[in-house]
C-alpha angles and dihedrals in degrees: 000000000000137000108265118205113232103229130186125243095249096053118149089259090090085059123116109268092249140029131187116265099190104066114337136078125311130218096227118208098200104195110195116163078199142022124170104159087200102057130024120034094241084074095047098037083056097046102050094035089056096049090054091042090066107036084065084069101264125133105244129199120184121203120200154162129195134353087035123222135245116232128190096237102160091059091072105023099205098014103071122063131152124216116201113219099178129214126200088264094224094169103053125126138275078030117046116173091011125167116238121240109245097257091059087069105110105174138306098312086058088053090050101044087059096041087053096049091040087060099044109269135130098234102176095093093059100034097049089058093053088052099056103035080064088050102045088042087059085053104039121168089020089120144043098213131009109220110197124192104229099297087132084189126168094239102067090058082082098102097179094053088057104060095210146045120294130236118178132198122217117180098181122331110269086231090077092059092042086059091046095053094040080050088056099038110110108209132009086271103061086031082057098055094041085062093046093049093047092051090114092066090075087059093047086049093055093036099056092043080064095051119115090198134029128184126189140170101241146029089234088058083041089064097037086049081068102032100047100019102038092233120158109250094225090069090051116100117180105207106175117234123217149184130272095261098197097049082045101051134138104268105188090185087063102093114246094236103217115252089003114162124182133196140175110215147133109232091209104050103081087210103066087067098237108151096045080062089046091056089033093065092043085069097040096054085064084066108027097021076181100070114101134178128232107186115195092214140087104275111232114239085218145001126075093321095054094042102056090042093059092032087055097044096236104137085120105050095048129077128189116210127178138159095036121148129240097266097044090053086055093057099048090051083053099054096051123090089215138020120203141189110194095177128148101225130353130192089205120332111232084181093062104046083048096054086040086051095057102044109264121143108240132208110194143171120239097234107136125319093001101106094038079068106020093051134200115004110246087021112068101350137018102233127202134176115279117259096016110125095185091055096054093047094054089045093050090047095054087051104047088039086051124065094173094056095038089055093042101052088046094068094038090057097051092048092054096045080050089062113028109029122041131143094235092051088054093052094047091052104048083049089063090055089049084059100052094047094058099043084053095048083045094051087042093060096043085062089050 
């Protein structure tokens, strides 16, 4: 038995066999292994690129596994559809690392996706690719150009079985954040595990060496695409990502909350810089005992997170909040006097550009991509060293102490995000790359 994918009525199969590649519309293949719009920027990233997608006028088909993504399809009535290519889920919650009941055993990928759990490793990637190299090769010739979200999977090399060019997303290679977490590991046998986890990323290395054609999000991924994946700088674009400017608006009737603070973190992922947020605003309430913390997040019942907060005594001053939905983000951004993003390294910083887009002051660090979105120190940010608490809590205090310099840098910051990061421009931008990958694969088969 194998693994069917569960399709809507309106999937791009219906479609014409052909459609033009030189200036009109596109049947997209949008490959994500997961795509969870609410946390995780590869499910936002999917969500938002494939509304404006559509809305250009291209045909999108978004294929997915759990956790399934949200799609926009009213905004493009006909254009946006979601395919569901399931997994075994073996990460969902209440019931992280189960273990599947027999007659959920479809075939051999099943089998690999739990070996491969079972022994420490992270499968989705893999198996994901397997899965939809089986389901493009039964539809072979649907679409014009797969688009696949960072799986870097084996099975998409298979350039036959797709049926059309390849274009690959990568936001920041995962090896960055497989260094962050061995730095944080406390012990061989934490530092063990982490290696075994983080086992999909040589697949990823050799995969994206092999790809004709590499988007990412940043001219600082673009350079750790060479430095940590190998590959050649000519296939790298860099297409800028943004934030939905019209959800994330200034609200005056939204109440400014007093020493409000909001951030958008995981407390258990060392790179998002957490825990240096968390110390940071131990020092500033000796000076503002009015400065509290909502982190949009799950709180982690233990690790580095849990244990300053209770070393610090700040069960009071932060707030977890998760599941929310997009208007009700906005608002809490709004509501906030600053915004901060504490993180370690970022290939690009959606949370950023959205807080910049409302009209929230921001204090940032400068690891990765941050000041590509964040800007100018002192003109639409306030930027500090990664990793630096006292930093961040100086920078914080100076914005909430200073109405003049709150308000200044809110408008500076929307006005960059306005024109410089937009999700149209985004989509605009990735379909010319469509483009381009489908003219070179043309050319390459006139020379055969």
């Amino acid at each position: 038995m194998t693994a069917e994918a569960t399709q809507p009525a309106q999937a791009t199969g219906s479609a014409p066999a052909s459609s033009p590649a030189g200036d009109g519309p596109l049947r997209i293949a949008m490959l994500t292994y997961k795509g969870n719009p609410f946390c995780g920027g590869q499910g936002v990233y999917v969500r938002h690129l494939s509304r404006e997608l559509a809305r250009l006028g291209h045909t999108v088909e978004v294929i997915g596994a759990q956790p399934y993504p949200v799609l926009d399809e009213d905004a493009a009535p006909g254009r946006l559809s979601l395919t569901r290519l399931p997994s075994l889920d073996l990460y969902r919650q209440p019931d992280p690392f189960r273990t599947p009941r027999r007659e959920e055993f479809r075939d051999a990928v099943d089998l690999l996706e739990v070996a491969t759990m079972w022994t420490g490793g992270f499968p989705e990637p893999l198996t994901f690719s397997l899965r939809a190299r089986r389901h493009l090769a039964a539809r072979h010739g649907e679409f014009d150009v797969v688009h696949d979200n960072q799986t870097l999977g084996y099975g998409l090399l298979d350039g036959r079985a797709l049926g059309a060019p390849l274009v690959t997303t990568v936001h920041h290679p995962i090896t960055v954040d497989r260094q962050l977490d061995l730095d944080a590991a406390d012990g061989w046998k934490r530092r063990l595990s982490v290696r075994r986890w983080y086992g999909f990323t040589r697949m990823q290395k050799r995969v994206a060496r092999r790809l004709p054609s590499v988007l990412t999000v940043s001219g600082t991924s673009r350079q750790e695409i060479v430095d940590h994946l190998g590959v050649r700088p000519e296939r790298i674009h860099v297409v800028h990502i943004g934030a939905d400017t019209q959800l994330f608006s200034p609200d005056p009737s939204v109440p400014e909350v007093p020493g409000r603070i909001v951030t958008t973190s995981s407390a258990d992922v060392p790179l998002k810089g957490l825990v240096h947020l968390v110390e940071a605003l131990a020092k500033l309430r000796t000076e503002h005992p009015d400065a509290h913390l909502v982190v949009v997040g799950k709180r982690a019942d233990d690790g580095p997170v849990a244990a300053a907060i209770d070393r610090y005594g700040l069960g009071n001053a932060i707030e977890f909040v998760k599941g929310i939905s997009d208007a009700e983000l906005a608002d809490l951004v709004r509501s906030a006097q600053v915004a901060c993003v504490p993180s370690l390294y970022e290939g690009f910083s959606l949370p950023a550009a959205e807080a910049m887009a409302t009209g929230t002051a921001l204090v940032a660090t400068t690891g990765g991509a941050i000041p590509e979105v964040a800007g100018p120190d002192g003109e639409t940010c306030l930027a500090v060293p990664p990793g630096d608490p006292g930093a961040l809590a100086a920078a914080l205090g100076r914005v909430l102490a200073d109405d003049d310099l709150r308000r200044r840098l809110a408008a500076a910051g929307r006005e960059r995000v306005l024109a410089r990061f937009t999700w149209e421009a985004a989509a605009r931008g990735t379909a010319e790359r469509y483009r381009a990958a489908i003219a070179a694969q043309g050319a390459a088969a006139r020379t055969r």
